[in-house]
DSSP file (Angstrom, degrees, kcal/mol; ACC not computed):
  #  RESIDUE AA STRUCTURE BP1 BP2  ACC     N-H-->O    O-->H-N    N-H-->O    O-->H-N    TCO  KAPPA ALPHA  PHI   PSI    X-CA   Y-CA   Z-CA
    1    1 A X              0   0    0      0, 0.0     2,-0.4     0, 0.0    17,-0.3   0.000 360.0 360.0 360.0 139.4   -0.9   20.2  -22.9
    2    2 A X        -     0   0    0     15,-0.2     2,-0.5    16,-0.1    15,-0.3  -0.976 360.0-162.8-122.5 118.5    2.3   18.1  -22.5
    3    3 A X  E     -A   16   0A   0     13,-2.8    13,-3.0    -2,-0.4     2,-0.4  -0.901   1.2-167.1 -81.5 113.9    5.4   18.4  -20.5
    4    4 A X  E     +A   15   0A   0     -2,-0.5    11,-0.2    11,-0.3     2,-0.2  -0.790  22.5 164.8-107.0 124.3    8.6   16.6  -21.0
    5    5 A X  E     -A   14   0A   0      9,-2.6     9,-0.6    -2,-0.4     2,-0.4  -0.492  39.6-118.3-131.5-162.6   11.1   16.8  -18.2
    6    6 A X  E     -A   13   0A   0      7,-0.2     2,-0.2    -2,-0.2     7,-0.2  -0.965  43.6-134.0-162.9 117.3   14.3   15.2  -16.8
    7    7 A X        -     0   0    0      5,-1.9     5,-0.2    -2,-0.4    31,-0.0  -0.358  18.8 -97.9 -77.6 169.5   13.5   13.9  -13.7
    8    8 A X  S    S+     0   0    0     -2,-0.2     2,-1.1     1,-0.1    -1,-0.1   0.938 129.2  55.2 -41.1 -64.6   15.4   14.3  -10.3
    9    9 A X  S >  S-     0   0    0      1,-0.2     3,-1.8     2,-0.0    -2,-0.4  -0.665 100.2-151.2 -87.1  91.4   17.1   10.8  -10.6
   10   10 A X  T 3  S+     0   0    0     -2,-1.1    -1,-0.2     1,-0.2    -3,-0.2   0.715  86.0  79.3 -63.6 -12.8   18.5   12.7  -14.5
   11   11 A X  T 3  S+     0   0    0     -5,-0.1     2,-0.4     2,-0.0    -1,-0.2   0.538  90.4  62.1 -79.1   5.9   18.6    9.0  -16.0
   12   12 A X    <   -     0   0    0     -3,-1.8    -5,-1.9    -5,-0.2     2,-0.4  -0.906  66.5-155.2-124.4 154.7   14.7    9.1  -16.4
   13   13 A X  E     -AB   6  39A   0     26,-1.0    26,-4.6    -2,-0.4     2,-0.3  -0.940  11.9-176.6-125.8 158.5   12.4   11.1  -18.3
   14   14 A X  E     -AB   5  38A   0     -9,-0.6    -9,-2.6    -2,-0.4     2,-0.4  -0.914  17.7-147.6-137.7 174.9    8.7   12.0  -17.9
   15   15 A X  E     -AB   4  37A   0     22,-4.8    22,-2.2    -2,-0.3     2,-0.4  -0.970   8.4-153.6-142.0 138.0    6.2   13.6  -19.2
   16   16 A X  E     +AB   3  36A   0    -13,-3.0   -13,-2.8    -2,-0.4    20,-0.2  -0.951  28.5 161.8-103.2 129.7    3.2   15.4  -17.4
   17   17 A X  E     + B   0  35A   0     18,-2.1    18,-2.5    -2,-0.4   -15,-0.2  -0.655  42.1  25.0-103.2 159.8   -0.1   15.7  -19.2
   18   18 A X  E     +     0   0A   0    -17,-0.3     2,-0.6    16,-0.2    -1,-0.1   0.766  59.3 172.5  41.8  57.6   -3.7   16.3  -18.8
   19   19 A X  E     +     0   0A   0    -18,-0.2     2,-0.4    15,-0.2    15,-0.2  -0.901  21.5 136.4-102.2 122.0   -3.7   18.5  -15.6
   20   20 A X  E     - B   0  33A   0     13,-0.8    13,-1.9    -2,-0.6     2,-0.2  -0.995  59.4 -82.9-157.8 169.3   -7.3   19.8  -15.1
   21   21 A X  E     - B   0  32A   0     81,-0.4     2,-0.4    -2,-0.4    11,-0.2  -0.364  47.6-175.2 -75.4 148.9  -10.0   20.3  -12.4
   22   22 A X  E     - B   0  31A   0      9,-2.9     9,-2.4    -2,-0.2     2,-0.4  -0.985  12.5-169.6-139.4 124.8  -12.0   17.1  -11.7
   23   23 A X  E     - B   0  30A   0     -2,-0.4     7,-0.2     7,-0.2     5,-0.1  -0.942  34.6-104.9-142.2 131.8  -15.0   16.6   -9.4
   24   24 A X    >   -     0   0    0      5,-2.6     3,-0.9    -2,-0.4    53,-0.0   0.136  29.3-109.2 -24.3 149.1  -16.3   13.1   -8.7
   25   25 A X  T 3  S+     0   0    0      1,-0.2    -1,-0.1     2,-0.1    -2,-0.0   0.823 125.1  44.8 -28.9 -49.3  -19.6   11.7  -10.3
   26   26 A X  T 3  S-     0   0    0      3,-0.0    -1,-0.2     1,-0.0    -2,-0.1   0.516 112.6-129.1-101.6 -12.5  -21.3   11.9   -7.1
   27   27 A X  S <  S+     0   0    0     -3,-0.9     3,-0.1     2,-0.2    -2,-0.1   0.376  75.7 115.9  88.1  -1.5  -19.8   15.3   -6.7
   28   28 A X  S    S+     0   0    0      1,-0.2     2,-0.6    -5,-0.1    -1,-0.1   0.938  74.3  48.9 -58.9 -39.7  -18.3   14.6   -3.0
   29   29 A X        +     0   0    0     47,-0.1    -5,-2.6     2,-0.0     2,-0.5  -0.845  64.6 166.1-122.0  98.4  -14.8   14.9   -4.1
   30   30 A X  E     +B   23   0A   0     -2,-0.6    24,-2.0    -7,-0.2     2,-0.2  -0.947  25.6  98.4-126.0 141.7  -13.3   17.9   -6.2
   31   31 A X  E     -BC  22  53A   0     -9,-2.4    -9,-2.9    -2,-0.5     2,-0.4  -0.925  67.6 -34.1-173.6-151.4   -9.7   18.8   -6.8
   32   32 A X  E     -BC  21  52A   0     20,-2.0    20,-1.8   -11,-0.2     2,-0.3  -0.691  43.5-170.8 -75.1 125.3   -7.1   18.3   -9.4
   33   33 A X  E     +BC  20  51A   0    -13,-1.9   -13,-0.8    -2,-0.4     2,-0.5  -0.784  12.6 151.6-120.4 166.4   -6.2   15.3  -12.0
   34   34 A X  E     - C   0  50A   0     16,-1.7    16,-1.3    -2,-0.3     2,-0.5  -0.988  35.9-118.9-178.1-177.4   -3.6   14.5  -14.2
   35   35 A X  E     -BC  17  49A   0    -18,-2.5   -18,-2.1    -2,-0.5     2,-0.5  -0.980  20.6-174.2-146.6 114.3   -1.5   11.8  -16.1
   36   36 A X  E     -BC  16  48A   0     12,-1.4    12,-1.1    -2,-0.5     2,-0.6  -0.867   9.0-160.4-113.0 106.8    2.5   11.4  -15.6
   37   37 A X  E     -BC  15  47A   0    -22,-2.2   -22,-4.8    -2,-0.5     2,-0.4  -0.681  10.9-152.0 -90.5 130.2    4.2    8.7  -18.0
   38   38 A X  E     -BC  14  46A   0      8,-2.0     8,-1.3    -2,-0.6     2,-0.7  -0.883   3.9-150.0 -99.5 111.5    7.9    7.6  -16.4
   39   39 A X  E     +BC  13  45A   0    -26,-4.6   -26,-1.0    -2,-0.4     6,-0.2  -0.614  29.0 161.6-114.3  95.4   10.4    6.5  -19.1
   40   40 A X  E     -     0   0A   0      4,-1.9     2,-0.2    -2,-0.7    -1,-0.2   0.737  67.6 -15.2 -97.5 -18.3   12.5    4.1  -17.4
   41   41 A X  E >  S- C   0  44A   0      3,-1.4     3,-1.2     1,-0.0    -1,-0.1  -0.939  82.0 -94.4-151.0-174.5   14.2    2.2  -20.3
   42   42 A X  T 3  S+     0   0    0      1,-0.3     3,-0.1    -2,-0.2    -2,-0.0   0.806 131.0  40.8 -71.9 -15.7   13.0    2.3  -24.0
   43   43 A X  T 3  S+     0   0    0      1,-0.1    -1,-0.3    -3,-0.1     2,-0.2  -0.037 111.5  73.7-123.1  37.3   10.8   -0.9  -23.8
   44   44 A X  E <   +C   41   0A   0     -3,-1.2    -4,-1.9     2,-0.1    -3,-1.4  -0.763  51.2 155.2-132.7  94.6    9.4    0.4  -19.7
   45   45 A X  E     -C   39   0A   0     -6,-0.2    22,-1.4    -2,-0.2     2,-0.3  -0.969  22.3-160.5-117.2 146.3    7.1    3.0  -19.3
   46   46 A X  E     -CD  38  66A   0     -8,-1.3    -8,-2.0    -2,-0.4     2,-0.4  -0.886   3.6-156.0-111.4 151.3    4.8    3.6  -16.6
   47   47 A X  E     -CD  37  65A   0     18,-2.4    18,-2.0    -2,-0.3     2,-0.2  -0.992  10.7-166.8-132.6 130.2    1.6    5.8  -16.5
   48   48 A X  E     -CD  36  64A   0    -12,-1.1   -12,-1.4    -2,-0.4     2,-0.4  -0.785  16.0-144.2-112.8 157.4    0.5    7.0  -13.4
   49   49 A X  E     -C   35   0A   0     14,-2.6     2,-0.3    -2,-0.2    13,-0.3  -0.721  29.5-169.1 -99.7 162.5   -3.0    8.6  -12.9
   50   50 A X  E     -C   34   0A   0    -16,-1.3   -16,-1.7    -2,-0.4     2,-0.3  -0.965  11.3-175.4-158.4 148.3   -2.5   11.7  -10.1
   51   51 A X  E     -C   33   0A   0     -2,-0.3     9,-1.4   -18,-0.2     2,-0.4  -0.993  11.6-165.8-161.1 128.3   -5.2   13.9   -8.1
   52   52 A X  E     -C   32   0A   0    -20,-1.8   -20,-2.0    -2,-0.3     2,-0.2  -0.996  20.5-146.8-105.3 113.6   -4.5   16.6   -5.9
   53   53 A X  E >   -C   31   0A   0     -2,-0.4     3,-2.2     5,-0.3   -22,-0.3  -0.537  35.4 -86.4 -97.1 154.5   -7.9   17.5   -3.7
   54   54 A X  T 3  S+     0   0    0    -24,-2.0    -1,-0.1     1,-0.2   -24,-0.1  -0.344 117.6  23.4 -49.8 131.3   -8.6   20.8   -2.7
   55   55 A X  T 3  S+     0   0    0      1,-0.2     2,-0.3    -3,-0.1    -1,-0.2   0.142 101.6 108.4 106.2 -15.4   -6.9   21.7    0.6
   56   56 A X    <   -     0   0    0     -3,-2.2    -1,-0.2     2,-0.1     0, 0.0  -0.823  53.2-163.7-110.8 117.5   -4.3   19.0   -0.1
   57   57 A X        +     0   0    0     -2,-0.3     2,-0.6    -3,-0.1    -1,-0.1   0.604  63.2  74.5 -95.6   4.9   -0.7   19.9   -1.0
   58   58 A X  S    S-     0   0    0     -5,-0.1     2,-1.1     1,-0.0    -5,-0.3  -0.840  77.1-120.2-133.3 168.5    0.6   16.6   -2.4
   59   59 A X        -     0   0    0     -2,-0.6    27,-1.0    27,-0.3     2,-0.3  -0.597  36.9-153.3 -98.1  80.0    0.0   14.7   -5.8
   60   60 A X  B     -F   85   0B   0     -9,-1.4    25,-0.2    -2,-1.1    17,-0.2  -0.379  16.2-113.2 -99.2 158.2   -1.5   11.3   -4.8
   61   61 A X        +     0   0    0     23,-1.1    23,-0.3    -2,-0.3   -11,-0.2  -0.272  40.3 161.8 -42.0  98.2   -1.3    8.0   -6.9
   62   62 A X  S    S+     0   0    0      1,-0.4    12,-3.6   -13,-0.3     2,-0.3   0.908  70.6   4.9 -91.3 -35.3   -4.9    6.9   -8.2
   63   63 A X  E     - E   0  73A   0    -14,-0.3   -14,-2.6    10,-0.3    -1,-0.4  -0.999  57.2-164.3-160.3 118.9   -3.8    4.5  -10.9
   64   64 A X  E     -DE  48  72A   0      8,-1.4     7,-1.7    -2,-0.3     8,-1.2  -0.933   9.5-169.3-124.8 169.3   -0.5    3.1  -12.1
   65   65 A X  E     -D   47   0A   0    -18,-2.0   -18,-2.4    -2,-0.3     3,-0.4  -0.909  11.9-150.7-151.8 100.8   -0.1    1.2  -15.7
   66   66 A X  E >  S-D   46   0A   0     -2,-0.5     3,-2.8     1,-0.3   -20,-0.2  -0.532  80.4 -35.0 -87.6 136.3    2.9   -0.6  -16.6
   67   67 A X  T 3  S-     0   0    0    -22,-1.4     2,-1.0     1,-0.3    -1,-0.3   0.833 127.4 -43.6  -2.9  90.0    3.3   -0.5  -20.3
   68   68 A X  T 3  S+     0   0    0     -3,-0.4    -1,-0.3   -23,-0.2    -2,-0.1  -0.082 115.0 116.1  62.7 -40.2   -0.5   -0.6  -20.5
   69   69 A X  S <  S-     0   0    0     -3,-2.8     2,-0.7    -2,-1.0    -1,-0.2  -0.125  71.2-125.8 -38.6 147.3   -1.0   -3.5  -17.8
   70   70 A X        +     0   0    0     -5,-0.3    -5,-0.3     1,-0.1     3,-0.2  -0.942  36.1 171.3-101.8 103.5   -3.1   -1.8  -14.6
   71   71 A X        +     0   0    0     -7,-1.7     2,-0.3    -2,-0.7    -6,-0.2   0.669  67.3   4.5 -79.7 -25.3   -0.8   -2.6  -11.9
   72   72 A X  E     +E   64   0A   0     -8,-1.2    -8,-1.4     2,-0.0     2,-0.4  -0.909  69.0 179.8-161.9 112.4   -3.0   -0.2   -9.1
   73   73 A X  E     +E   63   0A   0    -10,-0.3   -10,-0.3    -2,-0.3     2,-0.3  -0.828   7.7 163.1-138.6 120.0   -6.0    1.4   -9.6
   74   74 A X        -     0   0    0    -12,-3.6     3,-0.1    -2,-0.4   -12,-0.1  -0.614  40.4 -88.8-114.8 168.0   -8.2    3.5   -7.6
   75   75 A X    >   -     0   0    0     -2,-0.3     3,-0.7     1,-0.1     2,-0.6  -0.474  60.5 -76.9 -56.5 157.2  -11.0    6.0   -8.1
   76   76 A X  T 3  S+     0   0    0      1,-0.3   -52,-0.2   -47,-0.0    -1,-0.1  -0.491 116.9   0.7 -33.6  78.1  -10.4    9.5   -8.6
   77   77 A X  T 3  S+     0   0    0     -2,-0.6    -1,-0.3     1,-0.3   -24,-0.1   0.356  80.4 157.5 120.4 -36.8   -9.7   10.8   -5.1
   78   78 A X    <   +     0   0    0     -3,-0.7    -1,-0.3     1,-0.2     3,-0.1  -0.075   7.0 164.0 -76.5 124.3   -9.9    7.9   -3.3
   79   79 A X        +     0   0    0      1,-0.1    -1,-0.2     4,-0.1    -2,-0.0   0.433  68.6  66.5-118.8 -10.7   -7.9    8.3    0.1
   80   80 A X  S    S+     0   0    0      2,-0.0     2,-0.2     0, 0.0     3,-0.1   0.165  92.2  73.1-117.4  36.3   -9.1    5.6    2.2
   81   81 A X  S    S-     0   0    0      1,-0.6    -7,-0.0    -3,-0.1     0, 0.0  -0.461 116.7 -53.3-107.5-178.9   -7.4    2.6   -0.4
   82   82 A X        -     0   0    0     -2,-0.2    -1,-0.6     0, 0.0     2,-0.3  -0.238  69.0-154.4 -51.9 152.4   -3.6    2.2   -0.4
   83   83 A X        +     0   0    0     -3,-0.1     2,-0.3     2,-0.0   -21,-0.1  -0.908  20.1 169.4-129.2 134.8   -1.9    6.1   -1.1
   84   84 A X        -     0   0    0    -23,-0.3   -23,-1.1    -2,-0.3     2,-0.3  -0.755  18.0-156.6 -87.0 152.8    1.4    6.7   -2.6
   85   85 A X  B     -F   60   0B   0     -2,-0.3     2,-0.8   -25,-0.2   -25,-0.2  -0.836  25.1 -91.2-122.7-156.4    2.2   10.0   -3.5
   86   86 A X        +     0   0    0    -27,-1.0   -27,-0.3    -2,-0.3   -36,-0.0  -0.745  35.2 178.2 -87.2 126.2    4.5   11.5   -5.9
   87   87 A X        +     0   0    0     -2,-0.8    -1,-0.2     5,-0.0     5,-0.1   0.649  44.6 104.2-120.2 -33.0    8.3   12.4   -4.6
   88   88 A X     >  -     0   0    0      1,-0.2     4,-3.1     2,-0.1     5,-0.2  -0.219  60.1-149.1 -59.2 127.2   10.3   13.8   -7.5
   89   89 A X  H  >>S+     0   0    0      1,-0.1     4,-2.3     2,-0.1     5,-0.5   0.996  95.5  52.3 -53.1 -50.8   10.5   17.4   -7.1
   90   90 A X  H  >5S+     0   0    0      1,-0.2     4,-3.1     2,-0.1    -1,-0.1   0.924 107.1  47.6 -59.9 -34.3   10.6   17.7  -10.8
   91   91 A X  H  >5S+     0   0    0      2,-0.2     4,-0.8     3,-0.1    -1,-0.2   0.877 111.5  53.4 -26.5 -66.2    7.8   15.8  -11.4
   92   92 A X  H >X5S+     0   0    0     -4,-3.1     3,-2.1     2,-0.2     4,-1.6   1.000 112.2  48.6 -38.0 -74.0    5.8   18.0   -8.4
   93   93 A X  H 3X5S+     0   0    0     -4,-2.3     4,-2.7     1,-0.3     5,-0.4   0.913 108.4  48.5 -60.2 -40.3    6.8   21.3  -10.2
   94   94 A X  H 3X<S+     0   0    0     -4,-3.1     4,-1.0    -5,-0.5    -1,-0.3   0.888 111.5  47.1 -58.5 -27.0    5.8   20.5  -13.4
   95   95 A X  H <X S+     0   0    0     -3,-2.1     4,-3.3    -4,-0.8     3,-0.4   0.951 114.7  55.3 -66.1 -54.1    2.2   19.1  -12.4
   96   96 A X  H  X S+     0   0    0     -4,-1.6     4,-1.3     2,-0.3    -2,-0.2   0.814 105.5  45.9 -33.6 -48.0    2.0   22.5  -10.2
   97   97 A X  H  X S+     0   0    0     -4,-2.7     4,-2.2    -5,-0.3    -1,-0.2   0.862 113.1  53.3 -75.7 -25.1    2.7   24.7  -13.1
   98   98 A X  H  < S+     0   0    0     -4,-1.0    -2,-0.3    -3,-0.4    -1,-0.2   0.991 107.7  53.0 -69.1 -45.7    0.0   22.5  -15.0
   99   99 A X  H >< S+     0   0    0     -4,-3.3     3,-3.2     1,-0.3    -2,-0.2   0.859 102.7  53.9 -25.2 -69.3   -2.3   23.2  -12.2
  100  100 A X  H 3< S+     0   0    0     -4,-1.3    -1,-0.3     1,-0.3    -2,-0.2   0.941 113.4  48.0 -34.5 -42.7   -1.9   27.0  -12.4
  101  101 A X  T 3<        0   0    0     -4,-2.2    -1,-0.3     1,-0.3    -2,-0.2   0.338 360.0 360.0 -89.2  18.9   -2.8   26.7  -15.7
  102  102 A X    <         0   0    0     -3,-3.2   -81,-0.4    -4,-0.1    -1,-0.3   0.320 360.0 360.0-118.8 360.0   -5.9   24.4  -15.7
């Protein structure tokens, strides 16, 4: 399922995708994943990969992908690499409502 929103900053749009429960390979690590594309002009979009772990209330940055390019990519989970997380509210509430629903 795909969401289209109007981000905080209203001159950008996104879209949230692919929110579902995720547990590592190795099975150490379970929580939430999901995919937010950022549309910052017509010919810049960015696709961020995003994972919420169980216990954990914010939505951090595994992988980001400048119009396809891999600018930052981590594993699924991965907390003890570089972290950003995600700061638009609208952004948050729309991966939250995909959450309930996954």
């Amino acid at each position: 399922m795909s969401t289209i929103i109007t981000t905080a900053n209203a001159n950008l749009r996104a879209e949230v995708e692919d929110v579902a429960r995720h547990t590592s390979p190795g099975g150490d690590i379970t929580g939430l994943r999901g995919t937010v594309t950022v549309y910052f002009r017509p010919d810049l979009r960015v696709v961020y990969g995003v994972s919420r772990l169980y216990g954990s209330d914010d939505w951090v940055i595994d992988s980001r992908f400048r119009n396809g390019v891999p600018m930052h990519v981590n594993g699924f989970g991965a907390r003890y690499l570089r972290t950003d997380s995600i700061v638009d509210v609208n952004i948050i509430a729309a991966l939250d409502d995909a959450a309930v629903a996954a």
